[in-house]
C-alpha positions as YAML, in Angstrom:
chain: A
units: angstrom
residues:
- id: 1
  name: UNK
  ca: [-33.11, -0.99, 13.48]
- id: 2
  name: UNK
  ca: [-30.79, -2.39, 10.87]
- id: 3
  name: UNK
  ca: [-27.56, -4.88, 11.86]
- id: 4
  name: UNK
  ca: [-24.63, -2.65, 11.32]
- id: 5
  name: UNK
  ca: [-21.79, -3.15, 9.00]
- id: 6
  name: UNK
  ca: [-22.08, -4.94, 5.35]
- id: 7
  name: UNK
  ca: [-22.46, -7.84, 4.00]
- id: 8
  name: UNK
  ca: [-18.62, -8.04, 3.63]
- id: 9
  name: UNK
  ca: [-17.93, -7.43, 7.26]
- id: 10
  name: UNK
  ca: [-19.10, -10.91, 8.08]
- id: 11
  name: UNK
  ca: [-16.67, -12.94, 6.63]
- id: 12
  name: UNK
  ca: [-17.16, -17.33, 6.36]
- id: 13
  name: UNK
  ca: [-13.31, -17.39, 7.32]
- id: 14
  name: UNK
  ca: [-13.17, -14.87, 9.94]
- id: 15
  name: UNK
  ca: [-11.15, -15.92, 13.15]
- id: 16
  name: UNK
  ca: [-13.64, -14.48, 15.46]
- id: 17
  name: UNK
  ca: [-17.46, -12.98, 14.30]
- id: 18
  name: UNK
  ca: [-20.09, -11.03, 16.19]
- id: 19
  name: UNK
  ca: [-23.56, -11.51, 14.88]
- id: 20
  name: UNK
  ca: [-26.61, -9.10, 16.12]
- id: 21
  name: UNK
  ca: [-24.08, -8.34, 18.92]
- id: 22
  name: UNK
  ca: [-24.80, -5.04, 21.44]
- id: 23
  name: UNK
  ca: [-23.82, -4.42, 25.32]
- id: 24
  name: UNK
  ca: [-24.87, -2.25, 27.78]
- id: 25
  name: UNK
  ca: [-24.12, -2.29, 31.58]
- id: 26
  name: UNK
  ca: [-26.81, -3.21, 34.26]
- id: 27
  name: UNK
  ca: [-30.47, -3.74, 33.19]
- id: 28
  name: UNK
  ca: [-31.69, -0.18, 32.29]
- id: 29
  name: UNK
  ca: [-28.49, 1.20, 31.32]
- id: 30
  name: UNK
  ca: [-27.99, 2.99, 27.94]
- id: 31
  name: UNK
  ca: [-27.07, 0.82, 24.92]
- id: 32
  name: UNK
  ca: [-23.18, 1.19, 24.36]
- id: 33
  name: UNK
  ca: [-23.36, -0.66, 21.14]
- id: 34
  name: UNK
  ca: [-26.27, -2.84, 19.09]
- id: 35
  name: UNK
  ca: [-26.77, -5.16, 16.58]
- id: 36
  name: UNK
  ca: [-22.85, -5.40, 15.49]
- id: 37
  name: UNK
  ca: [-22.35, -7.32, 12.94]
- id: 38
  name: UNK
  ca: [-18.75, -7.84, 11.88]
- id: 39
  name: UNK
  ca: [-15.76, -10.52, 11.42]
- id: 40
  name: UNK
  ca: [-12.32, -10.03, 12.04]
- id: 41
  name: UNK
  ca: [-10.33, -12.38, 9.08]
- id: 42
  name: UNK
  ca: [-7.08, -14.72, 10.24]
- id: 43
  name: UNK
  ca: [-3.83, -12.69, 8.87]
- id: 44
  name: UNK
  ca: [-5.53, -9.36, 8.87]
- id: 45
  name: UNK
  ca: [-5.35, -6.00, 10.37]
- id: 46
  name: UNK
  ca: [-8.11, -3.87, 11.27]
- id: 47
  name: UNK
  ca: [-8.76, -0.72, 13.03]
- id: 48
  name: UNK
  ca: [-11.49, 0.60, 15.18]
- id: 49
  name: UNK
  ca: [-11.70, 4.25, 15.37]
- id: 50
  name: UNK
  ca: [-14.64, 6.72, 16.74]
- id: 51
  name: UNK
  ca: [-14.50, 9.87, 18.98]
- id: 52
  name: UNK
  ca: [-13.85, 9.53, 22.81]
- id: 53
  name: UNK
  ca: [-16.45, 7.75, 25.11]
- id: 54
  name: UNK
  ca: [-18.32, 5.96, 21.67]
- id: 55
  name: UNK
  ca: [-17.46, 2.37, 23.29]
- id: 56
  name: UNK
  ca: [-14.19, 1.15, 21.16]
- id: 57
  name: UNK
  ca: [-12.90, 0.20, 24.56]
- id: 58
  name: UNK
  ca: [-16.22, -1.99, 24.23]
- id: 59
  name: UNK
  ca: [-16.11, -3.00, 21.26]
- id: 60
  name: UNK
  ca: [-12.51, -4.77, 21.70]
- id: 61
  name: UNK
  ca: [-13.30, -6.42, 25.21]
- id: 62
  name: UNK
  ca: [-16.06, -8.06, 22.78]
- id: 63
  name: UNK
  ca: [-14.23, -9.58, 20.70]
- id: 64
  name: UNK
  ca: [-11.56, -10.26, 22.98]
- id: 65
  name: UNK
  ca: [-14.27, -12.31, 25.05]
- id: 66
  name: UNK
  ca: [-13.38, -9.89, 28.33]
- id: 67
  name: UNK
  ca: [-17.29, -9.10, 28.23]
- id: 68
  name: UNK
  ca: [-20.11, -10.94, 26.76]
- id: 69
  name: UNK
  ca: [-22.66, -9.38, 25.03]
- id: 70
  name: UNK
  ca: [-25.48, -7.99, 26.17]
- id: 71
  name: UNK
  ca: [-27.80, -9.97, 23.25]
- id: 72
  name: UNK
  ca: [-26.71, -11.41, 20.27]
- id: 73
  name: UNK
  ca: [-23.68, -13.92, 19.76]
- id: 74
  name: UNK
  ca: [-19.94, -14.28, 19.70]
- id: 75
  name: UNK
  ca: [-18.71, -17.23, 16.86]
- id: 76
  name: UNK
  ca: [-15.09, -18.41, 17.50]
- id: 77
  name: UNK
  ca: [-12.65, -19.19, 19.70]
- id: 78
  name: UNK
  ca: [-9.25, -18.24, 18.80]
- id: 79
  name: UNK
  ca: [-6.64, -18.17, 21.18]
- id: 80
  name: UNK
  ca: [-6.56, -14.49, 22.31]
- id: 81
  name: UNK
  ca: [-4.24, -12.11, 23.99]
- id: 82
  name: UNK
  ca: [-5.32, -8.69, 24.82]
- id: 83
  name: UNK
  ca: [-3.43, -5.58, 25.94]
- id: 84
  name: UNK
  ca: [-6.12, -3.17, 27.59]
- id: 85
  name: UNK
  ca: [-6.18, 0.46, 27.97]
- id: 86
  name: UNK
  ca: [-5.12, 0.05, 31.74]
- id: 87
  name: UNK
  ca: [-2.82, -2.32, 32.55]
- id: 88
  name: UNK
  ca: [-3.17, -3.09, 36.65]
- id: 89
  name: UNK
  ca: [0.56, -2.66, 37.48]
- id: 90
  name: UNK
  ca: [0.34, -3.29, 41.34]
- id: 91
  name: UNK
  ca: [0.48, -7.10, 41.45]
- id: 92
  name: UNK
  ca: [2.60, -9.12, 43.38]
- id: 93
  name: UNK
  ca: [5.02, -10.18, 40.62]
- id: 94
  name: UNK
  ca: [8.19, -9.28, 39.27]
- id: 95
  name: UNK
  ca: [7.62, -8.08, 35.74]
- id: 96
  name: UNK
  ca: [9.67, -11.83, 34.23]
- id: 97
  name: UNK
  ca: [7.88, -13.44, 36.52]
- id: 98
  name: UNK
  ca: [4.21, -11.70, 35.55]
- id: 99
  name: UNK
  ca: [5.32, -12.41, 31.64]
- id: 100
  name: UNK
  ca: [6.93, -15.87, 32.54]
- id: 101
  name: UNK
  ca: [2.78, -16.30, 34.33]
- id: 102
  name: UNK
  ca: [1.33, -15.32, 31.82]
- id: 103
  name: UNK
  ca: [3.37, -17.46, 29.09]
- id: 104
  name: UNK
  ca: [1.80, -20.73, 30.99]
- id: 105
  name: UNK
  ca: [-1.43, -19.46, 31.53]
- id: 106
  name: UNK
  ca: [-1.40, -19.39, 27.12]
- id: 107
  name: UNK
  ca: [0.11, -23.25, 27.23]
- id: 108
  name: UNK
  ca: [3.67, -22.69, 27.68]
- id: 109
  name: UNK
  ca: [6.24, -24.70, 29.36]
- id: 110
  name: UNK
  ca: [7.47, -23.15, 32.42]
- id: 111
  name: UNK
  ca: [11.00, -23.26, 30.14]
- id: 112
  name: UNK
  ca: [9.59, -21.71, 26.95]
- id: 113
  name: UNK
  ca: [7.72, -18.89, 28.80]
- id: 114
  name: UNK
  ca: [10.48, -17.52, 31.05]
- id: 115
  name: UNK
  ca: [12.56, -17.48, 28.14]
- id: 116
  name: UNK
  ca: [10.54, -15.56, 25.72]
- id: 117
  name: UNK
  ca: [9.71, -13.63, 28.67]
- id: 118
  name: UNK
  ca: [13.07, -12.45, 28.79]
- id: 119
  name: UNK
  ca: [13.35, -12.02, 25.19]
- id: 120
  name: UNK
  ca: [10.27, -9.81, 24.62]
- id: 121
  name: UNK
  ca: [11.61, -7.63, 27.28]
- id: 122
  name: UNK
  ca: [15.01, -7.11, 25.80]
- id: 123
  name: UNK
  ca: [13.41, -6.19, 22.46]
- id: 124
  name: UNK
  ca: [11.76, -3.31, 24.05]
- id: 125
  name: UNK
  ca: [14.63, -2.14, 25.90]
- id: 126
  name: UNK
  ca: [13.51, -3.20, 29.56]
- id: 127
  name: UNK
  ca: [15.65, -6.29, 29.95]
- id: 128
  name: UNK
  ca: [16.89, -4.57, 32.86]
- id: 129
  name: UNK
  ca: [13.66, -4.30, 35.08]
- id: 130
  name: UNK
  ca: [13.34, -8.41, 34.58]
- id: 131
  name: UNK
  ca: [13.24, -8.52, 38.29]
- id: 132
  name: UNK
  ca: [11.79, -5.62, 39.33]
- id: 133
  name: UNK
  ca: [8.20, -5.53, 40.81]
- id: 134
  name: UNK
  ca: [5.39, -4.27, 38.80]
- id: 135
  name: UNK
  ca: [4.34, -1.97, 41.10]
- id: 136
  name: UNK
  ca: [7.81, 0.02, 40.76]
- id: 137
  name: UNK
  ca: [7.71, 0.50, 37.27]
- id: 138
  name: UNK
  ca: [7.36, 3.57, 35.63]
- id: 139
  name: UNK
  ca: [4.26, 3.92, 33.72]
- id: 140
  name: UNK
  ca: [6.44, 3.29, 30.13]
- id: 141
  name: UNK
  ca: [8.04, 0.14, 31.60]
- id: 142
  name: UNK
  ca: [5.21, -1.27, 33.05]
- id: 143
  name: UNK
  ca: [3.30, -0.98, 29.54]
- id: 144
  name: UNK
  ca: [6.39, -2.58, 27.66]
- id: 145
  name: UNK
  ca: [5.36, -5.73, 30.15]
- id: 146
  name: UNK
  ca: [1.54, -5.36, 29.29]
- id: 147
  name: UNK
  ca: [2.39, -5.26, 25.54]
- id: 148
  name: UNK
  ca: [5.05, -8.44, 26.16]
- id: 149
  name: UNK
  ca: [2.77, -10.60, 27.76]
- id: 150
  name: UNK
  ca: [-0.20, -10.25, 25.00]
- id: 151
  name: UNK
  ca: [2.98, -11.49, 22.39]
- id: 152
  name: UNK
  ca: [5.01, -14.08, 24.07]
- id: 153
  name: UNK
  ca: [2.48, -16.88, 23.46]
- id: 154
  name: UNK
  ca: [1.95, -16.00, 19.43]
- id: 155
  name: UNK
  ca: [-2.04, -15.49, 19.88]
- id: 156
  name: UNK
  ca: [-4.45, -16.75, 17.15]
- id: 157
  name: UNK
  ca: [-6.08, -12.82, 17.62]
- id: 158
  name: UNK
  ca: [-3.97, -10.03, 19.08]
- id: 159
  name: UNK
  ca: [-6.56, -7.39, 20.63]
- id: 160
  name: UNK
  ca: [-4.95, -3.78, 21.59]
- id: 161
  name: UNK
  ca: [-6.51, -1.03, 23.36]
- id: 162
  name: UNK
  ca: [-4.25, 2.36, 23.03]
- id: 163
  name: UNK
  ca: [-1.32, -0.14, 23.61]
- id: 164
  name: UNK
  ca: [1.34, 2.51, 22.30]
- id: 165
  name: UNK
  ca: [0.06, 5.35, 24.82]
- id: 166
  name: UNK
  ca: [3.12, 5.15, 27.43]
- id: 167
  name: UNK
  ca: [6.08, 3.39, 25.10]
- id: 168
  name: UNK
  ca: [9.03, 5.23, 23.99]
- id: 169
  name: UNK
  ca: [9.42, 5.95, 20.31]
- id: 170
  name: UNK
  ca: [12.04, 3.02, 20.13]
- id: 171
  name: UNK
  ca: [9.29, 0.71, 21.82]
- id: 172
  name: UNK
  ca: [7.06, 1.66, 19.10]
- id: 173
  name: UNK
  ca: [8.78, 1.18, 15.97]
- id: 174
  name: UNK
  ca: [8.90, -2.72, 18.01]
- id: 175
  name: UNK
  ca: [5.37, -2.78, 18.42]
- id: 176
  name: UNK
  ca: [4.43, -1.53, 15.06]
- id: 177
  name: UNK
  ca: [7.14, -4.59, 13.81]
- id: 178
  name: UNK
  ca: [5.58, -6.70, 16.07]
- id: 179
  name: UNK
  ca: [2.04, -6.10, 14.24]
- id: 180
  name: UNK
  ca: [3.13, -7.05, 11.22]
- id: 181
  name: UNK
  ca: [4.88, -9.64, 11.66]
- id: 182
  name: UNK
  ca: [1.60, -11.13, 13.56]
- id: 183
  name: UNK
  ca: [-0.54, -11.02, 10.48]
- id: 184
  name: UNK
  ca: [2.19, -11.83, 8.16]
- id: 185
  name: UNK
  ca: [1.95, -15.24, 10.23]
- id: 186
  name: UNK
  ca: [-1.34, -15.61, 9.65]
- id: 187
  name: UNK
  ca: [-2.65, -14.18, 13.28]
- id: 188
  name: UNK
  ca: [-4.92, -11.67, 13.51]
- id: 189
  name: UNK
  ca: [-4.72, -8.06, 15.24]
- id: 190
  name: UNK
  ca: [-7.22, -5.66, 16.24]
- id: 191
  name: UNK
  ca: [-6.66, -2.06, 17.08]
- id: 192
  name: UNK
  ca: [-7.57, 1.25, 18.25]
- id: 193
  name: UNK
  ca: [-5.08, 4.00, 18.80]
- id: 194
  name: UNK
  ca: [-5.61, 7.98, 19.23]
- id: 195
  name: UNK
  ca: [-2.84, 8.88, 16.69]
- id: 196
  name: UNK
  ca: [-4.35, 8.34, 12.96]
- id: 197
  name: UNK
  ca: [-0.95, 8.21, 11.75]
- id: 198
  name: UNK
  ca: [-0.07, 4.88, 13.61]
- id: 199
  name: UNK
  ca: [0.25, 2.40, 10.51]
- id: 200
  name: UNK
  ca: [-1.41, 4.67, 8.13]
- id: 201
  name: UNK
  ca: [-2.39, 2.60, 5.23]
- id: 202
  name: UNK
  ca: [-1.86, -1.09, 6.44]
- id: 203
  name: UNK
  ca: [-5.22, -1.72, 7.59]
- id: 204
  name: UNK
  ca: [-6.94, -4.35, 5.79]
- id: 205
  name: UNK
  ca: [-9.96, -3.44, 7.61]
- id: 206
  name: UNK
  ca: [-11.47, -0.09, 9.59]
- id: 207
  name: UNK
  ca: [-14.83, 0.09, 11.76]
- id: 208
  name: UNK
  ca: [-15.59, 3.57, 12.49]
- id: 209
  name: UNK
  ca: [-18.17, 3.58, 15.70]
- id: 210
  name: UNK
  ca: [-20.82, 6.43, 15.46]
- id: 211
  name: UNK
  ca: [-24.16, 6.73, 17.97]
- id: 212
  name: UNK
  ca: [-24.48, 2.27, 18.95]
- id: 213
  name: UNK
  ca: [-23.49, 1.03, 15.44]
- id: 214
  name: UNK
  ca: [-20.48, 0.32, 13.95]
- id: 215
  name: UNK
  ca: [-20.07, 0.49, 10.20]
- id: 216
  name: UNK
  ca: [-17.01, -0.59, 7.82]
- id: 217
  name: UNK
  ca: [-15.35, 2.12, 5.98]
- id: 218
  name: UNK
  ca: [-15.47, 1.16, 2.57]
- id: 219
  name: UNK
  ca: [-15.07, 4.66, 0.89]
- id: 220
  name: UNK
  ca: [-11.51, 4.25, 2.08]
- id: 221
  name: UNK
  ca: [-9.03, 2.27, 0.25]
- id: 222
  name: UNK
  ca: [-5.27, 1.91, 1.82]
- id: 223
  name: UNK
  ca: [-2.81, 4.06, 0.01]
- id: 224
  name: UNK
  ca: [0.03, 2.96, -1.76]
- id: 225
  name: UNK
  ca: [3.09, 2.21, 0.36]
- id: 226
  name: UNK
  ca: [5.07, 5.43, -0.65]
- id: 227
  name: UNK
  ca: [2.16, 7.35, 0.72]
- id: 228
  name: UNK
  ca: [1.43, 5.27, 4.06]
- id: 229
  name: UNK
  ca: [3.64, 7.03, 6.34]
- id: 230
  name: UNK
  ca: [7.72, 6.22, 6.57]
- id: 231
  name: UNK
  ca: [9.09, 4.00, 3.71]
- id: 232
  name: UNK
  ca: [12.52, 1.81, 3.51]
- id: 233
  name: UNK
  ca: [14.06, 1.25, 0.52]
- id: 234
  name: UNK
  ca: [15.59, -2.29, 0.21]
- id: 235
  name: UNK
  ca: [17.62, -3.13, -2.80]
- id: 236
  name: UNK
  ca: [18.85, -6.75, -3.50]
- id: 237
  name: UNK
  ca: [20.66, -9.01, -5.20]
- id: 238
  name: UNK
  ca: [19.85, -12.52, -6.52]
- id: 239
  name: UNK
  ca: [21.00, -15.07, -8.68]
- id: 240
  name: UNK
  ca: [19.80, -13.99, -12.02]
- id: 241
  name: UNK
  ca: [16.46, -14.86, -12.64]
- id: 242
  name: UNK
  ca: [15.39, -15.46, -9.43]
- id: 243
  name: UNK
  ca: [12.25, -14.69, -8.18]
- id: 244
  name: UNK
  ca: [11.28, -12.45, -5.36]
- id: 245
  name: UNK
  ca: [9.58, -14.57, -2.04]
- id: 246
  name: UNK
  ca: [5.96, -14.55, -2.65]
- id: 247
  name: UNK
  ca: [3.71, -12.13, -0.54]
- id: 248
  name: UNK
  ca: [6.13, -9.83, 0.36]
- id: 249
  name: UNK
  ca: [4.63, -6.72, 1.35]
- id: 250
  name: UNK
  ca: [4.95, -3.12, -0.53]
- id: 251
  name: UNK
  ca: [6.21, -2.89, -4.11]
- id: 252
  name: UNK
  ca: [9.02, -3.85, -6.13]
- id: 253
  name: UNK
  ca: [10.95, -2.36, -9.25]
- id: 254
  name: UNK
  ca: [14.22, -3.32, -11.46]
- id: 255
  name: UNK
  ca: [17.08, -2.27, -9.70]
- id: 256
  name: UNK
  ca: [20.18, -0.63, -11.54]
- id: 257
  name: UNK
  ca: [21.47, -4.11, -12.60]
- id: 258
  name: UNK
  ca: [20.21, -7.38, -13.82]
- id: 259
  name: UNK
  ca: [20.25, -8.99, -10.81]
- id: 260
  name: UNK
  ca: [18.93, -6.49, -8.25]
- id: 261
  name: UNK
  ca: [15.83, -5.13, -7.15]
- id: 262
  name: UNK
  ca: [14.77, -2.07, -4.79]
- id: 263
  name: UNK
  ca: [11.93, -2.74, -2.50]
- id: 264
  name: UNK
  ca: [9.43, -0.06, -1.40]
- id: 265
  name: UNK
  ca: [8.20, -1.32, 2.16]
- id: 266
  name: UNK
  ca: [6.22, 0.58, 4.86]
- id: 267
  name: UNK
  ca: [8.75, 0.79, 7.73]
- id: 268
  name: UNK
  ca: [7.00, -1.22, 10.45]
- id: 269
  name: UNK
  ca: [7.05, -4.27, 7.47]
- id: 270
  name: UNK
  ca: [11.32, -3.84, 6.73]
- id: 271
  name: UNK
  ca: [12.23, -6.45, 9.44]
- id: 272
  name: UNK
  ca: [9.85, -9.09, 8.12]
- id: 273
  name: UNK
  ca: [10.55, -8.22, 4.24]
- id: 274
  name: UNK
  ca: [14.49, -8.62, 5.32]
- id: 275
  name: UNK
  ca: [14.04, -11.90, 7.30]
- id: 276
  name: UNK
  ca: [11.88, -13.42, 4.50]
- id: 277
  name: UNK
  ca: [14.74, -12.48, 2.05]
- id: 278
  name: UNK
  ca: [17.50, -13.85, 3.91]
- id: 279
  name: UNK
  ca: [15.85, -16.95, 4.70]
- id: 280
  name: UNK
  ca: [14.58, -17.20, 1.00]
- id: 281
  name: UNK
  ca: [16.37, -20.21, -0.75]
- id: 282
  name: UNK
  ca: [18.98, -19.50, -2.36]
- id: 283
  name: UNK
  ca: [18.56, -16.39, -0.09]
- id: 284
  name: UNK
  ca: [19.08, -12.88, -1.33]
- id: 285
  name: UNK
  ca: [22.01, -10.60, -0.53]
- id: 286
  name: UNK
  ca: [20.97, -7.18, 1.10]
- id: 287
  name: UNK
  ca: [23.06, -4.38, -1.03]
- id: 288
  name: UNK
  ca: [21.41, -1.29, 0.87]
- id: 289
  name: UNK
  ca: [18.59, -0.20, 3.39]
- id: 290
  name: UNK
  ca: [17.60, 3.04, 3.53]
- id: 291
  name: UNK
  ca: [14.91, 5.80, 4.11]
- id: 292
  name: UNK
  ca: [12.86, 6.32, 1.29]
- id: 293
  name: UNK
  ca: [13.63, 9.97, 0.90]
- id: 294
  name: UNK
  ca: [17.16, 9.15, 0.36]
- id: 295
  name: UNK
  ca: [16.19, 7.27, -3.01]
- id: 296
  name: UNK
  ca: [17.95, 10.76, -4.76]
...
């Protein structure tokens, strides 16, 4: 039998590799996975995706380093925060105290943690259950403190198991922001969702897991932004002549004056394409933001 995915699923620069990689559980069980070959790059998104009970759940708690493998190897350490399907609510902890935990247990100060603790939780809308105890959470709040505590620290590799199953739609449109600003920082997130739709066309990478391989889809290309689900129109204004920030995702086109562009940027990507305008020197002045459908 073959090692599974291609010889561009291995990259030199990945953050974290397997090589010849499979897992099964106890001696004589049945092989979940074998011979996985694949890298996941630093600044890049990629999705796993397969039918129910295929082992994506295994897959991720591979390359998160929950589980070693079974044979073959695991190359590189990056920091790593994970999110898993099931987040064990019942522990003795409020949930700023579980997040402000967790902050030190990545290498924060006992300062920095509790306050980004407190932070992360406001920008999903459960500042209010700071001091409540996890086991009194509802099931949404309680996974707005698993997704919290896997991005308070800034991981080198972000690794999410169905971590938008539970959130409110507000939540999501956070964590989808979240994502991309993660890999626009040069960290690295892995994925696997039930919805198709969730960021449609900003993978840089899928694995599709079929029988106990897993092979790169590479028949696949990402759509254009207009195409990969909801789309913000930004349009500009800069001194003449000026140059948009470099690596700014989506595209951009002349706007109705000299001095102005309009931006076409998948929505989860519009708080990071504003930020790196405004912070742009000389920064750029925002004219209008608006859903793509309203370009007419």
């Amino acid at each position: 039998m073959g090692r599974t995915g291609d010889s561009g699923s291995d990259p030199a620069d990945a953050a974290i590799r397997l090589h010849d990689a499979g897992r099964r559980y106890g001696l004589r069980g049945p092989w979940v996975l074998r011979e996985v070959g694949l890298g996941v790059r630093a600044g890049a998104l990629t999705r796993v995706q397969g039918a129910n009970g295929t082992g994506k759940s295994t897959l991720l708690r591979l390359l998160a380093r929950i589980d070693a493998p079974t044979e073959g190897r695991v190359h590189g350490r990056p920091r790593t925060a994970y999110v898993p399907e099931r987040f064990p609510a019942a522990l003795p902890f409020t949930a700023a105290d579980y997040l402000t935990h967790m902050g030190r247990v990545h290498g924060l100060t006992g300062a920095a943690a509790a306050r980004r603790a407190h932070e992360w939780l406001d920008r999903f809308g459960a500042g209010a259950h700071a001091r409540t105890p996890l086991p009194e959470l509802s099931k949404g709040s309680s996974q707005k403190v698993a997704v919290a505590q896997a991005l308070l620290a800034e991981p080198g590799l972000l690794v999410l198991d169905e971590a938008w199953t539970g959130l409110d739609a507000a939540a999501r449109d956070v964590l989808d922001r979240a994502v991309a600003e993660h890999t626009a920082t040069g960290g690295a997130v892995v994925f696997v969702d039930h919805d198709p739709r969730r960021l449609a066309g900003l993978a840089d990478e899928t694995y599709e897991i079929s029988g106990t391989g897993v092979r790169r889809r590479t028949e696949q290309t990402a759509p254009a932004p207009a195409a990969a689900g909801p789309t913000v129109v930004i349009e500009v204004r800069g001194p003449l002549g000026a140059r948009l920030p470099p690596g700014l995702p989506g595209t951009a086109e002349p706007g109705p004056d000299a001095d102005t562009r309009r931006l076409l940027v998948a929505a989860p990507q519009s708080d990071l394409v504003l930020r790196e305008l405004l912070t742009a020197s000389p920064p750029w002045h925002v004219v209008g933001v608006r859903a793509a459908e309203e370009r007419r």
